[in-house]
ZABAPA-83590 format. One record per residue (C-alpha): x, y, z; residue in one letter. Coordinates in steps of 0.1 Angstrom, whole numbers, m for minus. Layout:
N
      c1      c2      c3   residu
       X       Y       Z        a
...
END
This chain:
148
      c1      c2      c3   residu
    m126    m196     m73        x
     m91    m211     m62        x
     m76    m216     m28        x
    m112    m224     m12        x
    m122    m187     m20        x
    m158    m187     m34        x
    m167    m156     m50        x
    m194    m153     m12        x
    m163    m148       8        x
    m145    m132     m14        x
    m162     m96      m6        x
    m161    m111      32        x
    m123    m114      30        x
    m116     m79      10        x
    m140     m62      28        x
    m127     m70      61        x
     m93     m61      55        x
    m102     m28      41        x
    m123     m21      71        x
     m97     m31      92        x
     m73     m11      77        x
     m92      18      71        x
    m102      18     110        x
     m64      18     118        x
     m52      42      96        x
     m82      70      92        x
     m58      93     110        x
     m28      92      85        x
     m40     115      57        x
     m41     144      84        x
     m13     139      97        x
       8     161      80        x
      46     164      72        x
      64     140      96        x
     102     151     109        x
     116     119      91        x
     121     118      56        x
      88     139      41        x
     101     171      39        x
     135     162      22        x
     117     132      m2        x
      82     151      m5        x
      74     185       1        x
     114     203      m4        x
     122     178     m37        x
     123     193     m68        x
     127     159     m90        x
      89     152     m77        x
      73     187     m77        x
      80     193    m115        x
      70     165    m133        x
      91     163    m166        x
     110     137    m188        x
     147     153    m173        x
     133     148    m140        x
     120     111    m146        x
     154     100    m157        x
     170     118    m133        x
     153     101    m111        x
     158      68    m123        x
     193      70    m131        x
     208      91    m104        x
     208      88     m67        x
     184     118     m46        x
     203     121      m9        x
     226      97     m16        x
     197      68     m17        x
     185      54     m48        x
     145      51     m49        x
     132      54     m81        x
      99      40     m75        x
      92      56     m46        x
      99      91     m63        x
      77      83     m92        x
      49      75     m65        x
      56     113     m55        x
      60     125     m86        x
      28     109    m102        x
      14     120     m65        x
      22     153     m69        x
       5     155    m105        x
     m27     140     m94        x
     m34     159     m59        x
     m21     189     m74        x
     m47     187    m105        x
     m69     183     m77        x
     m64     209     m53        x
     m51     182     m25        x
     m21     192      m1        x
       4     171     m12        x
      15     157      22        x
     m19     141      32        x
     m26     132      m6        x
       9     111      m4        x
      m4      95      32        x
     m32      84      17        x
     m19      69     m15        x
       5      51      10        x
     m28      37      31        x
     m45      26      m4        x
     m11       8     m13        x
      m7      m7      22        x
     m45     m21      20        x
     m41     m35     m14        x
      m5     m52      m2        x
     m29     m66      31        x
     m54     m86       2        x
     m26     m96     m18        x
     m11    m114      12        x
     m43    m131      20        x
     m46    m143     m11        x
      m9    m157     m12        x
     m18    m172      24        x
     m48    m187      10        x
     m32    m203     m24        x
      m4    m215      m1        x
     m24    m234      26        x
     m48    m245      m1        x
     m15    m263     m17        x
       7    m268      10        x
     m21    m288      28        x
     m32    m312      m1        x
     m69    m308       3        x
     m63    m314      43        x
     m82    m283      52        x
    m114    m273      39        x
    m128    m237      23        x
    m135    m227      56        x
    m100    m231      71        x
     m85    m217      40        x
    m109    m189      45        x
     m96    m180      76        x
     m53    m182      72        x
     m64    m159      44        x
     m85    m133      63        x
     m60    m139      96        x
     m33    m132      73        x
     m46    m101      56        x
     m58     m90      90        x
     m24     m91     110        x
      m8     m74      78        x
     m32     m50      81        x
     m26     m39     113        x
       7     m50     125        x
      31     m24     139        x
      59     m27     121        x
      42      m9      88        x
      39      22     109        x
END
């Protein structure tokens, strides 16, 4: 593998981050619909509710609220379609599409960490070290407080 990743600690790195994260954020998908911006983006928007091609480019083209956030209202939209067909409330099925994008983003930045010390350090630090900017990396990501 590349960036001193070997396909052993690979699963270590991925596996920690997702534990981590799912740890922190086990709670979300209950929380239900929070006073900020999920009732007026989410659960009151009819651009997401009713998937359609009118409603795609309406939400592509136009403004919702006077903030433009097309791919944000796709999410919903494409949220809306799948938890519906499944009989989840929409509100904790967009809370936990949110978690699965946030631990996703977490292993991408431990990989950009990784390939970045790997290269910035000119073989100075070995697997092991690259190892751990990676998982320290994906870790504070993880669980930092400013995603909340």
């Amino acid at each position: 593998m590349y960036a001193g990743l070997s396909w052993k600690t690979l699963p270590v790195l991925v596996l920690t981050i997702v534990a981590a994260g799912a740890l922190a954020y086990s709670g979300a998908p209950s929380c239900g619909v929070t006073n900020f911006d999920d009732n007026w983006q989410v659960v009151d928007n009819p651009l997401v509710s009713q998937a359609s091609w009118s409603n795609v480019k309406l939400i592509i083209t136009s403004p919702y609220h006077g903030l433009y956030l097309p791919v944000k209202l796709l999410s919903y939209m494409c949220d809306y379609a799948v938890y519906g067909f499944l009989g989840v409330d929409i509100v904790r099925g967009v809370h936990l599409t949110n978690v699965i994008i946030h631990l996703v983003n977490s292993i991408l930045v431990a990989f950009l960490c990784s390939v970045a010390v790997a290269d910035l350090s000119g073989g100075r630090i070995g697997r092991e070290g690259i190892f751990f900017v990676g998982l320290f990396s994906g870790v504070l990501f993880v669980l930092h407080p400013v995603h909340v």
